[in-house]
C-alpha positions as CSV (number, residue, x, y, z in Angstrom):
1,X,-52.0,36.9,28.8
2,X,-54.3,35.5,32.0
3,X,-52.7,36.2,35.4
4,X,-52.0,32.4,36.0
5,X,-50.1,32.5,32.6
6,X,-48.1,35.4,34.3
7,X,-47.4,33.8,37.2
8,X,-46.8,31.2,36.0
9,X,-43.9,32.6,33.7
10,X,-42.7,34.1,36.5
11,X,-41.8,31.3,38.5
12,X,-40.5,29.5,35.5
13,X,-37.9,32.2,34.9
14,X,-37.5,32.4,39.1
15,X,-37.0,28.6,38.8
16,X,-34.4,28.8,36.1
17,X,-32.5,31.9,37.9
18,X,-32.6,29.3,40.8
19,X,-30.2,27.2,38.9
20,X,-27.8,29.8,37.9
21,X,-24.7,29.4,38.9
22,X,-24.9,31.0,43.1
23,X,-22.1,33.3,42.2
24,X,-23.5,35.4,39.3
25,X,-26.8,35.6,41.5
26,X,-25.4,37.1,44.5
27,X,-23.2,39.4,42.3
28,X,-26.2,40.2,40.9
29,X,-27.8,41.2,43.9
30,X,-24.1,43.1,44.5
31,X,-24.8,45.3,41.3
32,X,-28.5,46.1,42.4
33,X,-27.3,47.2,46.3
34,X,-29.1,44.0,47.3
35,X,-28.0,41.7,50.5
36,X,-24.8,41.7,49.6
37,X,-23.9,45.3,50.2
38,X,-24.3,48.2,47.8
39,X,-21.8,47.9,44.9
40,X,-20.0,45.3,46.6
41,X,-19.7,44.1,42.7
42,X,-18.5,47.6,41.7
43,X,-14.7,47.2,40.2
44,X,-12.4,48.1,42.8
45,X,-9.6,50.0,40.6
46,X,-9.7,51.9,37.7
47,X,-7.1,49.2,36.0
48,X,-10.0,46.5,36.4
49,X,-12.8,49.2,35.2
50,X,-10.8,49.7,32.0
51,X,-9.7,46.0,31.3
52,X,-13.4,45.0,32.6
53,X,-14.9,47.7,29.8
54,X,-12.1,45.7,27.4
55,X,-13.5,42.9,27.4
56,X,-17.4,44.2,27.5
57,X,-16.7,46.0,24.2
58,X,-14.3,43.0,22.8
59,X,-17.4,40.4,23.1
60,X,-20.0,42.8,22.0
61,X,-22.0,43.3,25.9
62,X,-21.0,47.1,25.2
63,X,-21.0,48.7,22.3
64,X,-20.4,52.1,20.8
65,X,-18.4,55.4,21.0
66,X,-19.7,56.0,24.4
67,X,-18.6,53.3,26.3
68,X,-15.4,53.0,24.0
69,X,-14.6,56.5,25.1
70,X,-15.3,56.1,28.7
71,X,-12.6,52.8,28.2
72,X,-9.4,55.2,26.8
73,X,-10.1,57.4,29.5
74,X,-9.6,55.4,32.0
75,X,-6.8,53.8,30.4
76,X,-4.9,57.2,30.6
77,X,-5.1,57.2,34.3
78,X,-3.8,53.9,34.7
79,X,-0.8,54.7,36.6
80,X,2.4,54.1,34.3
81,X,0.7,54.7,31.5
82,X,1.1,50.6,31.1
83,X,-2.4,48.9,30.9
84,X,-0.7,44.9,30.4
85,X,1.1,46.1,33.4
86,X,-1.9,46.9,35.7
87,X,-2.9,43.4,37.5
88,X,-6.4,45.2,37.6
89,X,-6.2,45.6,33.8
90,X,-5.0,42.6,33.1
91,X,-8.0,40.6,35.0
92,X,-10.4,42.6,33.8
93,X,-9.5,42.2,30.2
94,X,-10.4,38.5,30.9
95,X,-13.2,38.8,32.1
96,X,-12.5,39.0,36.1
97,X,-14.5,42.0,37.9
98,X,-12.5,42.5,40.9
99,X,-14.5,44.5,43.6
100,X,-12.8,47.1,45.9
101,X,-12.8,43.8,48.9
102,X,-11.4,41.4,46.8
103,X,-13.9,39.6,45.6
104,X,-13.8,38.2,42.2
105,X,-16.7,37.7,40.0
106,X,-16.1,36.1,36.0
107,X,-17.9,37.3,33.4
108,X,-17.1,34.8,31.0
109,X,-19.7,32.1,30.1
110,X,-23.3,31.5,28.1
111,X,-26.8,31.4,28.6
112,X,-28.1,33.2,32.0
113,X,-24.6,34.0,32.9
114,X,-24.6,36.1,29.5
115,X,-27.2,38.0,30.5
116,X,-25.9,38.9,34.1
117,X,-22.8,39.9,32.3
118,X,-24.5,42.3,30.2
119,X,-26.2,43.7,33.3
120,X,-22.4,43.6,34.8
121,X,-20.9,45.5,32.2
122,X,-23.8,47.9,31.9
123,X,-22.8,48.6,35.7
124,X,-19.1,49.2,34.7
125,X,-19.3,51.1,32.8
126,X,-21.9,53.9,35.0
127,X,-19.4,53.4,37.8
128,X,-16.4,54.2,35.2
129,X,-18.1,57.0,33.9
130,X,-18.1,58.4,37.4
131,X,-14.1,57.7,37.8
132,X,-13.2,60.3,34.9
């Protein structure tokens, strides 16, 4: 491939991420410690990491015994022992990442936004890995 053919591919795909919807791209710059603050996108409660891995594993972003395993761990420290009673848990199940400020980022969706919630639940679950 030429270098204008590159480039050229490059802004294609920088023209199409400029169409994204303006939410996934800042929490995508959230997940990478970008301008919005490192891991301002990181879940803010181990209720939402859990329901948030839910719902990764439930429509196939995550898969296997290692992220599975990582999940029912942090499910046992949900205070309670309740997940459905965990408004964390609850959200995150549905595809809401709620960070430790409050902000709410959804997962759910198609196209580009599928492929920042891959990248989302890929972050998940390293952060939930690091709350066992």
């Amino acid at each position: 491939m030429n270098h204008f053919t590159r480039h050229g591919l490059a802004l294609v795909f920088a023209g199409a991420l400029s169409c994204a919807n303006a939410q996934g791209l800042d929490a995508l710059k959230g997940l990478a410690g970008g301008s919005t603050g490192a891991g301002s996108m990181a879940s803010g409660s181990l209720g939402n990491a859990a329901g948030v891995l839910e719902y990764c594993l439930k429509n196939n972003y995550l898969s296997g015994a290692n992220a599975s395993s990582v999940k029912d761990q942090l499910m046992s420290k949900i205070p309670g022992g309740q997940p459905a009673s965990d408004a964390g848990y609850v959200d995150g199940s549905k595809g809401i990442l709620t960070s430790s400020d409050g902000k709410k980022m959804d997962l759910t969706g198609s196209g580009l936004k599928a492929e920042l919630t891959k990248k989302a639940c890929d972050f998940v679950l390293n952060q939930a890995k690091s709350m066992i």
